[in-house]
KOLROKE-320770 format. One record per atom (N, C-alpha, C, CB): residue in three letters; x, y, z. Coordinates in steps of 0.1 Angstrom, whole numbers, plus 5000, padded with zeros to 4 digits. Each point is the difference from the previous one (the first is absolute). Glycine has a CB too. Example, Ala and Ser with C-alpha at 12.3 -4.5 7.8 and 13.67 -1.06 7.14 Angstrom:
Ala513249435078 Ala499150125000 Ala500950125000 Ala498149885012 Ser501550234981 Ser500950115000 Ser499250115008 Ser501249944978 
//
This chain:
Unk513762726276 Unk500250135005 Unk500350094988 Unk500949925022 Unk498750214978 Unk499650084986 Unk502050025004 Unk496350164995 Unk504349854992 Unk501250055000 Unk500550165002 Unk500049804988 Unk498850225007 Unk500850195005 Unk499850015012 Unk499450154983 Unk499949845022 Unk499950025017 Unk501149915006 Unk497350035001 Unk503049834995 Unk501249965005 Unk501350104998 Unk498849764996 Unk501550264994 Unk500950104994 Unk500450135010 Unk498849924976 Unk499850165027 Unk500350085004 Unk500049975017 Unk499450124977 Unk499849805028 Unk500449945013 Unk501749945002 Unk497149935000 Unk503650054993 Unk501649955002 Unk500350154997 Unk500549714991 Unk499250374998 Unk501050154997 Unk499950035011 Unk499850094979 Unk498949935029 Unk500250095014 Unk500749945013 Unk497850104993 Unk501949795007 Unk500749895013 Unk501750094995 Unk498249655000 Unk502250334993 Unk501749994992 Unk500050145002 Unk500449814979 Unk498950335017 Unk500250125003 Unk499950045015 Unk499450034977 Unk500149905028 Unk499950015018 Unk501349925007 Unk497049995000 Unk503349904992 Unk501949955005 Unk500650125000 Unk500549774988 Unk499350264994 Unk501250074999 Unk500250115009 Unk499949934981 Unk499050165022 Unk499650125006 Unk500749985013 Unk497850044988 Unk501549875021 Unk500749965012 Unk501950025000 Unk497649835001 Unk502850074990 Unk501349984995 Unk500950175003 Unk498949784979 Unk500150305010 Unk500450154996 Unk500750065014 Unk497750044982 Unk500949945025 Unk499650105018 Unk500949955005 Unk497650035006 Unk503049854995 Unk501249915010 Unk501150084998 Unk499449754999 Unk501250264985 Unk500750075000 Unk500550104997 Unk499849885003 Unk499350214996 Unk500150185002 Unk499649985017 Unk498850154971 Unk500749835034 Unk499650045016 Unk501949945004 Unk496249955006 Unk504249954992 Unk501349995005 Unk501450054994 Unk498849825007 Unk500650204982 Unk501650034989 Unk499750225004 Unk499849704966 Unk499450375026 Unk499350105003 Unk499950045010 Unk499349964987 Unk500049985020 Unk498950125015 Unk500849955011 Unk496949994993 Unk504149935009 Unk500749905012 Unk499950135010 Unk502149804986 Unk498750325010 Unk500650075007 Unk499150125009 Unk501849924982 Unk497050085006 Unk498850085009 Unk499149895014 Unk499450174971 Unk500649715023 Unk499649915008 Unk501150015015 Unk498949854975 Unk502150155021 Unk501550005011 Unk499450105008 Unk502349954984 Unk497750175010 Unk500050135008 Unk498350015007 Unk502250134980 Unk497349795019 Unk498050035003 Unk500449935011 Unk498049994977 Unk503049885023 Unk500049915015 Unk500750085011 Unk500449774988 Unk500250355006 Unk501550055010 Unk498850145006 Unk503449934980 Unk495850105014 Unk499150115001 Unk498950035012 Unk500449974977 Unk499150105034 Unk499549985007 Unk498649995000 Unk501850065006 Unk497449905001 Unk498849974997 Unk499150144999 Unk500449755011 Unk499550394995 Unk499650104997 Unk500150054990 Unk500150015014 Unk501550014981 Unk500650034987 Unk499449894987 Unk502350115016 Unk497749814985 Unk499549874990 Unk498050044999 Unk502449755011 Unk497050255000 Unk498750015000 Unk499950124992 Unk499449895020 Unk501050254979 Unk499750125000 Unk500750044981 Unk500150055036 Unk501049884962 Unk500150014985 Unk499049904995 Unk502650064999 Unk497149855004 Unk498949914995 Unk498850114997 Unk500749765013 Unk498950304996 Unk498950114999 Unk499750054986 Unk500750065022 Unk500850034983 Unk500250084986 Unk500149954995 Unk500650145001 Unk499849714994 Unk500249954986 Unk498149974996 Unk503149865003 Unk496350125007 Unk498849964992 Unk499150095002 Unk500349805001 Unk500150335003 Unk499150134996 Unk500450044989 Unk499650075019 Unk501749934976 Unk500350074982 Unk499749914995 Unk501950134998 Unk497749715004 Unk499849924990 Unk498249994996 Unk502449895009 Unk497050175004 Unk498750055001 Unk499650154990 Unk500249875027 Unk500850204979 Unk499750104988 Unk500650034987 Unk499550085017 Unk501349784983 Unk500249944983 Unk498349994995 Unk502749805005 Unk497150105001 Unk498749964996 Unk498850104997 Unk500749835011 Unk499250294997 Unk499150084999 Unk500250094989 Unk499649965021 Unk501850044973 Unk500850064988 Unk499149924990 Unk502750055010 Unk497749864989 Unk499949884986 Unk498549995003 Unk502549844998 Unk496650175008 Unk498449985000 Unk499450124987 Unk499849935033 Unk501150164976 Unk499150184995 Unk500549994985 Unk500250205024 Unk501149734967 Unk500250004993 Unk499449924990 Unk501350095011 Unk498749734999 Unk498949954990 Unk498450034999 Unk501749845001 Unk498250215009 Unk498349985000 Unk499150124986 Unk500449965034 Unk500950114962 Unk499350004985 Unk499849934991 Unk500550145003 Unk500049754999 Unk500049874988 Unk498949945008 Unk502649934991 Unk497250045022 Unk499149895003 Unk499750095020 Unk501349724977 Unk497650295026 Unk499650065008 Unk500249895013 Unk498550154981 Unk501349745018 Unk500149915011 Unk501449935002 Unk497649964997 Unk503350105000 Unk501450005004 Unk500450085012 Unk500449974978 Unk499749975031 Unk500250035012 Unk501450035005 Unk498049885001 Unk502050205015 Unk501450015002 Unk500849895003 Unk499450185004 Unk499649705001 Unk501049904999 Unk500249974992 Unk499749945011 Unk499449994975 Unk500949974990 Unk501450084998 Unk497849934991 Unk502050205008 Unk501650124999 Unk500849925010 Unk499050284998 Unk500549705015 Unk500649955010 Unk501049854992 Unk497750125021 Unk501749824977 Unk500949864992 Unk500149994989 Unk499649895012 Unk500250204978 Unk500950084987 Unk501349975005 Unk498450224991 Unk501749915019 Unk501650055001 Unk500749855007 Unk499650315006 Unk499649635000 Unk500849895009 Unk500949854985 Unk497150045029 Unk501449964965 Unk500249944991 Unk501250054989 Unk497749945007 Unk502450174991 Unk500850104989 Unk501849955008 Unk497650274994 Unk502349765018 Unk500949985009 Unk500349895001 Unk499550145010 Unk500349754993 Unk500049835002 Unk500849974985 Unk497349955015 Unk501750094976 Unk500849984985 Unk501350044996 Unk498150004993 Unk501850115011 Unk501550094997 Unk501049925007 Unk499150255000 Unk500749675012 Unk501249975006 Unk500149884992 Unk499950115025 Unk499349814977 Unk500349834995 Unk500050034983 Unk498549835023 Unk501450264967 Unk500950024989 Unk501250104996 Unk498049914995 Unk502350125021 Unk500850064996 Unk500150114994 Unk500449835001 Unk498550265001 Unk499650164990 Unk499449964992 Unk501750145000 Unk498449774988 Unk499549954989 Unk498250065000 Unk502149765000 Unk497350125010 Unk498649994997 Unk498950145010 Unk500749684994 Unk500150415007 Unk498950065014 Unk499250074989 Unk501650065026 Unk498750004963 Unk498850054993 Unk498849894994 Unk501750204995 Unk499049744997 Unk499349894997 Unk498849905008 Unk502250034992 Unk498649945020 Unk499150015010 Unk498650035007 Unk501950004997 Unk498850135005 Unk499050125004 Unk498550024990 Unk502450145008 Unk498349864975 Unk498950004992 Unk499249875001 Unk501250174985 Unk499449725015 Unk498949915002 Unk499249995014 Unk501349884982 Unk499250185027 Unk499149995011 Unk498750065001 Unk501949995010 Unk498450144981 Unk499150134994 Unk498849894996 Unk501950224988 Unk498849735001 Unk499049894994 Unk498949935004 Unk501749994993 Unk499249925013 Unk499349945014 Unk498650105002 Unk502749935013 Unk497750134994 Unk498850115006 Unk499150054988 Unk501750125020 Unk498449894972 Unk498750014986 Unk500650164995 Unk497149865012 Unk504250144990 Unk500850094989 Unk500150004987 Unk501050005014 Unk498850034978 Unk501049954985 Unk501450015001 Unk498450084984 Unk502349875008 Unk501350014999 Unk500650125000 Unk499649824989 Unk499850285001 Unk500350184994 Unk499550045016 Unk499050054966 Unk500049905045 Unk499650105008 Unk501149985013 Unk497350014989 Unk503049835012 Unk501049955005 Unk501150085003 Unk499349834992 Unk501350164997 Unk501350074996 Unk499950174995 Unk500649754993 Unk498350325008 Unk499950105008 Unk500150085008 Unk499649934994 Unk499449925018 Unk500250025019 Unk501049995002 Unk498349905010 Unk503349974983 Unk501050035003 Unk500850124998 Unk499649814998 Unk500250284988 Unk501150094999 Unk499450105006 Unk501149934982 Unk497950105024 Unk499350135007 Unk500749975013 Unk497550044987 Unk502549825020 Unk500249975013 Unk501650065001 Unk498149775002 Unk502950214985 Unk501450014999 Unk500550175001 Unk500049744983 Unk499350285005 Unk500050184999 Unk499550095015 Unk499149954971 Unk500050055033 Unk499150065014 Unk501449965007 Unk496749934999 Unk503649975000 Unk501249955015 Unk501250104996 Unk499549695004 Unk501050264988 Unk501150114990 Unk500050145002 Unk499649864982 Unk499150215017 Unk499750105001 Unk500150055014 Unk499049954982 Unk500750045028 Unk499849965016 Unk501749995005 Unk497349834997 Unk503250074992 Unk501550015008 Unk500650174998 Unk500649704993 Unk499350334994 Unk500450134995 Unk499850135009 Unk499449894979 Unk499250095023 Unk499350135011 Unk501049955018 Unk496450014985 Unk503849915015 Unk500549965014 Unk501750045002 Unk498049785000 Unk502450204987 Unk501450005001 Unk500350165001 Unk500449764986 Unk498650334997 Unk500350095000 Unk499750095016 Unk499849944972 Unk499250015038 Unk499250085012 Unk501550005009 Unk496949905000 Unk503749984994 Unk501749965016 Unk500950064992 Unk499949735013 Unk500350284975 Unk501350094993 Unk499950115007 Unk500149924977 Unk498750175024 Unk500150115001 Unk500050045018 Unk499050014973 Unk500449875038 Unk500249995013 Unk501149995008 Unk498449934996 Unk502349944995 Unk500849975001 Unk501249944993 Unk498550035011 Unk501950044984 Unk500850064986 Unk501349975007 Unk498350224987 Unk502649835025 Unk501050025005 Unk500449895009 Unk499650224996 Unk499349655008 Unk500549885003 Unk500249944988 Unk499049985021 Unk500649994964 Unk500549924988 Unk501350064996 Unk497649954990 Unk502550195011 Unk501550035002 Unk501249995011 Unk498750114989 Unk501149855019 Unk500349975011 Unk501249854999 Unk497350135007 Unk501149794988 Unk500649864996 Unk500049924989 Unk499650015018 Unk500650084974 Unk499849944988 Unk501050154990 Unk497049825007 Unk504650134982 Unk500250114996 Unk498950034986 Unk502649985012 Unk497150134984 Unk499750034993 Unk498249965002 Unk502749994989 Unk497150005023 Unk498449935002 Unk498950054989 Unk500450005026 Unk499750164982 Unk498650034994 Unk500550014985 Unk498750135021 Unk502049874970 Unk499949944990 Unk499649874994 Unk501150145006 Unk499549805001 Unk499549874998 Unk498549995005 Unk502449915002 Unk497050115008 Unk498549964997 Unk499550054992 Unk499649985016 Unk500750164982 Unk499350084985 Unk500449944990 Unk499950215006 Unk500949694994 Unk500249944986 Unk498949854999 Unk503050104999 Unk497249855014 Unk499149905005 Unk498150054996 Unk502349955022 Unk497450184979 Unk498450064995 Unk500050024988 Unk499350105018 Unk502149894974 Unk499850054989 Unk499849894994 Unk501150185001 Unk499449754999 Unk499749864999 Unk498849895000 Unk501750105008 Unk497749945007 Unk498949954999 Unk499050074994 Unk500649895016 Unk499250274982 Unk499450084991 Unk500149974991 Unk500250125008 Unk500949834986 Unk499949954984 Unk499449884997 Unk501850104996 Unk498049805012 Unk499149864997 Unk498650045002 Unk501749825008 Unk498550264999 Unk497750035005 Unk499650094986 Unk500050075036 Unk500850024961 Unk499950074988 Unk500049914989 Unk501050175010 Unk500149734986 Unk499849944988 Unk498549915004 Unk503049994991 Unk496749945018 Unk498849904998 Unk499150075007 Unk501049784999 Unk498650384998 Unk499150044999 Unk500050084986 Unk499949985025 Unk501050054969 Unk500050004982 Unk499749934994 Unk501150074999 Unk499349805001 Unk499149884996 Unk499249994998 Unk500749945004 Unk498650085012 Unk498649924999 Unk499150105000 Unk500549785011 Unk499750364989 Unk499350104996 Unk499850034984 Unk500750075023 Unk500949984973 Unk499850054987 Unk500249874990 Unk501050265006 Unk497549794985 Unk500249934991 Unk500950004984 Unk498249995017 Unk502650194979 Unk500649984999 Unk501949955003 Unk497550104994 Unk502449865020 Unk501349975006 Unk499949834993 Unk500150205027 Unk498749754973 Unk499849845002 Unk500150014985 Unk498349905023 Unk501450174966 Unk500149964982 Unk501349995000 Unk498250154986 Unk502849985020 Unk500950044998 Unk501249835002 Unk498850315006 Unk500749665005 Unk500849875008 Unk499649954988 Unk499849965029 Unk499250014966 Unk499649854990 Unk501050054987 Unk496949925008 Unk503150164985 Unk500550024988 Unk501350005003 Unk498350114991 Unk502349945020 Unk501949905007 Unk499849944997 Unk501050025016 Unk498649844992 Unk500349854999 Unk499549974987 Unk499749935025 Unk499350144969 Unk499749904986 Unk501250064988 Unk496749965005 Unk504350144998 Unk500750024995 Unk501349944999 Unk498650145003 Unk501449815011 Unk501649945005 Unk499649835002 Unk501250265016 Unk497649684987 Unk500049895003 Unk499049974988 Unk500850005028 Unk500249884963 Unk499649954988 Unk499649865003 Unk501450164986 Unk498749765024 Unk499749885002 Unk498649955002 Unk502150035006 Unk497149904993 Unk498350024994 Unk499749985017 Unk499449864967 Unk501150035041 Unk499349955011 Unk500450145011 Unk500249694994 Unk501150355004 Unk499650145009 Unk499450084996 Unk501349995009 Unk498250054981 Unk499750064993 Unk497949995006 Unk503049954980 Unk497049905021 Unk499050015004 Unk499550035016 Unk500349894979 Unk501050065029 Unk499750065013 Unk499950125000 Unk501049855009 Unk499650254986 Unk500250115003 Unk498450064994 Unk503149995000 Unk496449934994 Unk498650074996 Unk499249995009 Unk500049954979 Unk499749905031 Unk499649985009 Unk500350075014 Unk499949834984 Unk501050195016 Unk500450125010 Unk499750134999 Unk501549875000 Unk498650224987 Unk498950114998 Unk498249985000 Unk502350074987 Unk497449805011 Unk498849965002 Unk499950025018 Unk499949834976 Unk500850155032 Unk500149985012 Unk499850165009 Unk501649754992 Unk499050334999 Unk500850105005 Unk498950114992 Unk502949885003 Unk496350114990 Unk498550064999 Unk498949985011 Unk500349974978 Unk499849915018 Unk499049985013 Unk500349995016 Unk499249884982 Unk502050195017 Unk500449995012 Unk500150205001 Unk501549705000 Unk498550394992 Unk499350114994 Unk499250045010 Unk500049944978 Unk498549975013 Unk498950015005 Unk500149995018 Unk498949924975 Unk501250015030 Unk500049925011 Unk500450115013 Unk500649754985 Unk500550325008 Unk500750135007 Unk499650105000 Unk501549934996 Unk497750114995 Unk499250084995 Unk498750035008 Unk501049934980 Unk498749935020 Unk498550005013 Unk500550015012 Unk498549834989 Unk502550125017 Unk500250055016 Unk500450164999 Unk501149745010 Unk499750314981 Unk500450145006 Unk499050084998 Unk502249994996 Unk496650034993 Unk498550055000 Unk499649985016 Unk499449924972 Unk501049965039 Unk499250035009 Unk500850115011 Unk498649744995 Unk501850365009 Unk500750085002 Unk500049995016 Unk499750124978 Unk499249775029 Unk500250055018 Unk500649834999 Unk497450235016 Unk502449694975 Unk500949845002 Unk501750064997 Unk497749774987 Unk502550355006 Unk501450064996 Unk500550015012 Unk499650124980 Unk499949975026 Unk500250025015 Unk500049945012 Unk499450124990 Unk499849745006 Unk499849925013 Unk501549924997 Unk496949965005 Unk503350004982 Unk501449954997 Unk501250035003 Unk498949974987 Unk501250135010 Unk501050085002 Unk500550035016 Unk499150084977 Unk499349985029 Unk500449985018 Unk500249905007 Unk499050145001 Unk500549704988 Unk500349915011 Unk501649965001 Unk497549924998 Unk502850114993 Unk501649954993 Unk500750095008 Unk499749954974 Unk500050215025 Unk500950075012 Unk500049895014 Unk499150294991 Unk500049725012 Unk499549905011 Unk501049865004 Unk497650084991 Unk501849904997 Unk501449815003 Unk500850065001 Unk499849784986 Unk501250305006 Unk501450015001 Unk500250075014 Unk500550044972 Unk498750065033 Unk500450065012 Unk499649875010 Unk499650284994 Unk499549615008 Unk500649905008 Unk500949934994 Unk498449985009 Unk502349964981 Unk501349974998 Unk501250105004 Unk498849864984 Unk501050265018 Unk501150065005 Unk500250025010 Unk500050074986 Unk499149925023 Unk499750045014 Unk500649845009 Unk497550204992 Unk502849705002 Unk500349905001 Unk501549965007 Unk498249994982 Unk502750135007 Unk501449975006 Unk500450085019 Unk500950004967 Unk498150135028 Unk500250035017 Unk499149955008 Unk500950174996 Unk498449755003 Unk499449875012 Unk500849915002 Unk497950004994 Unk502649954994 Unk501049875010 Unk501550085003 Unk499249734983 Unk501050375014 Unk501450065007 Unk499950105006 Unk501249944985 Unk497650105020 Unk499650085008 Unk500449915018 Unk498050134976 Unk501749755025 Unk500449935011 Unk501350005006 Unk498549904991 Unk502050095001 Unk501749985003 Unk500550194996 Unk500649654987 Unk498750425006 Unk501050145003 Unk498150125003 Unk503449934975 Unk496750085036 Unk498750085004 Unk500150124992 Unk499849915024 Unk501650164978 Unk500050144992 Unk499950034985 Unk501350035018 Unk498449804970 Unk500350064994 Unk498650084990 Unk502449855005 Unk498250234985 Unk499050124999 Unk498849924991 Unk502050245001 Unk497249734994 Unk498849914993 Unk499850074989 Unk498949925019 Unk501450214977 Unk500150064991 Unk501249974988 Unk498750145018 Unk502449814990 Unk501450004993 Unk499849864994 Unk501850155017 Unk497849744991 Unk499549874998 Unk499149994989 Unk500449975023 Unk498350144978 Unk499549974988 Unk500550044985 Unk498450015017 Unk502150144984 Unk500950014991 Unk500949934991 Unk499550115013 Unk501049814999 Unk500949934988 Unk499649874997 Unk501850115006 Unk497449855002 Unk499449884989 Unk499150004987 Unk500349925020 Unk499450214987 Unk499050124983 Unk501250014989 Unk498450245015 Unk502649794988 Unk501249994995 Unk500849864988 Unk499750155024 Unk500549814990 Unk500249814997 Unk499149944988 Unk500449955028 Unk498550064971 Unk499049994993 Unk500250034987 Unk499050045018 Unk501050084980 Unk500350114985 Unk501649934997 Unk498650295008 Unk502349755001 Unk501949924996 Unk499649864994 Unk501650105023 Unk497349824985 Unk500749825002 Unk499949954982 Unk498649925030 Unk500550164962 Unk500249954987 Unk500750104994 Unk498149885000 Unk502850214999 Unk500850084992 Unk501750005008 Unk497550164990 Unk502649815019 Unk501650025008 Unk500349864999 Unk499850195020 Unk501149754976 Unk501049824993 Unk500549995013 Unk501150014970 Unk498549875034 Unk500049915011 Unk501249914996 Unk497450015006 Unk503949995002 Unk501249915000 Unk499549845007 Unk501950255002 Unk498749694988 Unk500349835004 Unk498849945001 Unk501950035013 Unk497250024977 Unk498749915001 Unk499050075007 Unk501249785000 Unk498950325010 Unk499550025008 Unk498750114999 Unk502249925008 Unk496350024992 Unk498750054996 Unk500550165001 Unk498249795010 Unk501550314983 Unk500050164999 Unk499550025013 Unk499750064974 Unk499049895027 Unk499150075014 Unk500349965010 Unk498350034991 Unk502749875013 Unk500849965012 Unk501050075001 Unk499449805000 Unk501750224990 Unk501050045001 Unk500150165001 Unk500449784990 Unk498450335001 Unk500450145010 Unk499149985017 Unk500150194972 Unk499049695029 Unk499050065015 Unk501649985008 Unk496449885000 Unk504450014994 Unk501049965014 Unk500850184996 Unk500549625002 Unk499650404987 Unk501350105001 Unk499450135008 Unk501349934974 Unk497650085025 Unk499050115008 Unk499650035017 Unk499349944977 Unk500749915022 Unk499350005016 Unk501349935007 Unk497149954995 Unk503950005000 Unk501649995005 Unk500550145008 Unk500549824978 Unk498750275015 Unk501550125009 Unk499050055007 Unk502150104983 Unk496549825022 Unk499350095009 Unk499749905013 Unk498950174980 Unk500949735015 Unk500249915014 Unk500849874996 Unk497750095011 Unk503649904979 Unk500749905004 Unk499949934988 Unk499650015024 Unk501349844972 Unk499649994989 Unk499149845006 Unk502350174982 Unk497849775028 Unk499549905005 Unk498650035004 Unk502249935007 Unk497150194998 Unk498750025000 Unk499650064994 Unk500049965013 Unk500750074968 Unk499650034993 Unk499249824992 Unk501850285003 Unk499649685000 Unk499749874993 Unk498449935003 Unk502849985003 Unk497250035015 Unk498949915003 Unk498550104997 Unk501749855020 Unk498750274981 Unk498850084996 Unk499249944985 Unk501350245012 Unk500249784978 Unk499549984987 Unk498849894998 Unk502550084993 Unk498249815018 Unk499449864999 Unk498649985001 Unk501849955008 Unk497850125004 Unk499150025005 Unk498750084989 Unk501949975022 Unk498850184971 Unk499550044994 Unk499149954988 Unk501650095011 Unk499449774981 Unk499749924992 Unk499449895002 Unk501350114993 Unk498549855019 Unk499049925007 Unk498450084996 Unk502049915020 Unk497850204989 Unk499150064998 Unk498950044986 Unk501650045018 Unk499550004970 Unk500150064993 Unk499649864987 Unk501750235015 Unk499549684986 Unk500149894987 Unk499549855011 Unk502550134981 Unk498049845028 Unk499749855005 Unk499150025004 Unk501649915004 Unk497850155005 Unk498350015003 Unk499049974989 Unk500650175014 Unk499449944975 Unk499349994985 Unk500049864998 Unk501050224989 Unk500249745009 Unk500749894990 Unk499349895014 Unk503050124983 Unk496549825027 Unk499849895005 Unk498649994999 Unk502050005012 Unk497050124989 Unk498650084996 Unk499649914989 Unk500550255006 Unk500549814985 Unk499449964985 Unk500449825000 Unk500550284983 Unk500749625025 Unk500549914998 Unk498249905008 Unk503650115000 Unk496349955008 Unk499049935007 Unk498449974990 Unk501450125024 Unk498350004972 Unk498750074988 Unk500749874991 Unk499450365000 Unk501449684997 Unk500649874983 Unk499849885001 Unk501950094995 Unk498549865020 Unk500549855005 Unk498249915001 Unk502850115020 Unk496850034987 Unk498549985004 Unk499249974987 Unk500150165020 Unk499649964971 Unk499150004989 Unk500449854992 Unk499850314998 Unk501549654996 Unk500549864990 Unk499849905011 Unk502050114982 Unk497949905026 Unk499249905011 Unk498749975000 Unk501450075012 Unk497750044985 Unk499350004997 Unk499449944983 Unk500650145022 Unk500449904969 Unk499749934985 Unk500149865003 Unk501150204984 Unk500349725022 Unk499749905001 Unk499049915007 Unk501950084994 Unk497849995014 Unk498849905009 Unk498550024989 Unk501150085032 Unk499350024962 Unk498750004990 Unk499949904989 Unk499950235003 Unk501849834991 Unk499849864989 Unk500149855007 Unk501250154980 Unk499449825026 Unk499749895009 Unk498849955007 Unk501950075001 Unk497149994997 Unk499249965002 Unk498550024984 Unk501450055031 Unk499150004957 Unk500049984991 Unk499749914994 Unk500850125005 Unk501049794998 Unk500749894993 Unk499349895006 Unk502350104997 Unk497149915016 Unk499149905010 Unk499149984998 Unk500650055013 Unk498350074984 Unk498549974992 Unk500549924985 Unk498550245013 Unk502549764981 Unk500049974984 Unk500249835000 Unk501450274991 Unk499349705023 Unk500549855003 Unk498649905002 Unk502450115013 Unk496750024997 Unk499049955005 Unk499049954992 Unk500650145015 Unk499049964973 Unk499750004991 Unk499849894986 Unk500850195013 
//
């Protein structure tokens, strides 16, 4: 039997343990509690966030198509469709670590380059970014006097929350636009970092970050894919927001759908800039401080759950299945590889 193929027939058997291993325990250590709350949930309410979770995850996909399909034309909205699933799947089982990482090699996969890969990712990141900004600033000004309401100092704080995200969409669109912003970065580090091997990453990384230039360069030249991007993103987020007054619309009929969307437009912009006590995720801890003084803090709780079912565990079981499936597939290939070589 030829040894590389043996080789890599055991690496994948062992990366599919381990994998398994991973999913056992993030789905019980992690997700216990969304799982808890999906059993306690009724079967209308459960069917009908499932919906919306796989219609934003549908017009995830039709996002990420229009973006890659300038790299490669037969990238479809499914593929976008299990990008994000995949991007999602990874994020959970490393823990944040690998979701970009990820994502670019999936690009790959599909007959991306690396530079066009990691492109589709930061276009996919920025467009979303952007989208949150227009949504938050559309409820500051709607509803401006519920974040005051319940929150002191609110609308401060969200405006500190856009300022915020304004400033990351801004810096990694300096980057990868100006090319005096990218000399400017290189002559820093080759000033302050004297050590030869970073020294060489960091070259490789402005190698990265040219061609990642170009790459950005060719989608915003196409100006109606600007626009299809951009509207589909409004899009997901208004079904992700539309989400908290469906499941608490049941239990409180009156409440207003407008206030509901608001503040999870809100929640959103806060969950990465407002410090979350005792461990507790930022974007859990203002949705509970938010949706606590409007229907309770117990069906704020089960809303949230639900929310992030929709939103992260849906994604995240999408891409778990696509993963489980495709290295199922590697092995039955090389395994039957390793078979003709025996045969042989």
């Amino acid at each position: 039997m030829n040894l590389s193929i043996n080789r890599k027939l055991i690496l994948n058997i062992l990366l599919f343990v381990v994998m398994i291993g991973v999913i056992i325990f993030v789905i019980r250590d992690s997700l216990s509690e969304i799982f808890a709350e999906l059993g306690k949930t009724s079967l209308p309410v459960l069917l009908g966030v499932t919906a919306l979770g796989l219609i934003s995850q549908m017009i995830e996909g039709y996002s990420i198509k229009n973006i890659a399909n300038e790299f490669n034309r037969k990238f479809s909205v499914l593929d976008g469709f299990f990008a994000s699933a995949y991007a999602t799947f990874y994020r959970v089982i490393t823990f944040g670590t690998g979701s970009i990482v990820s994502e670019v090699i999936y690009y790959h996969k599909k007959n991306l380059r690396y530079s066009e890969g990691t492109g589709t990712s930061a276009l996919r990141m920025i467009t979303y970014k952007i989208a949150l900004i227009v949504w938050a600033l559309f409820f500051l000004v709607l509803k401006n006097d519920a974040i005051q309401q319940h929150v002191a100092n609110g609308t401060l704080l969200v405006i500190a929350g856009i300022a915020v995200t304004l400033l990351i969409v801004s810096t990694l669109l300096i980057l990868s636009l100006n090319i005096n912003a990218q000399v400017l970065l290189v002559i820093f580090c080759n000033r302050v970092i004297k050590h030869q091997k970073l020294r060489d990453i960091v070259d490789r990384i402005n190698n990265q970050v040219y061609s990642l230039r170009a790459a950005i360069k060719a989608f915003i030249r196409d100006r109606k894919a600007v626009v299809r991007v951009f509207c589909s993103n409004m899009a997901k987020l208004f079904v992700w927001y539309s989400l908290p007054f469906f499941i608490l619309v049941q239990d409180h009929p009156t409440i207003d759908i407008w206030l509901t969307v608001a503040l999870i437009s809100f929640t959103v912009i806060l969950g990465g800039v407002l410090p979350a006590p005792g461990g507790i995720g930022g974007f859990e801890f203002v949705y509970v401080l938010l949706f606590r003084n409007v229907v309770g803090k117990v069906d704020a709780v089960s809303s949230l759950l639900l929310y992030r079912y929709a939103t992260y565990l849906l994604p995240f079981l999408i891409g778990m299945i696509y993963v489980l499936f495709t290295k199922q597939r590697q092995i039955n290939h090389e395994f039957k590889k390793a078979k003709k070589e025996v045969n042989d």
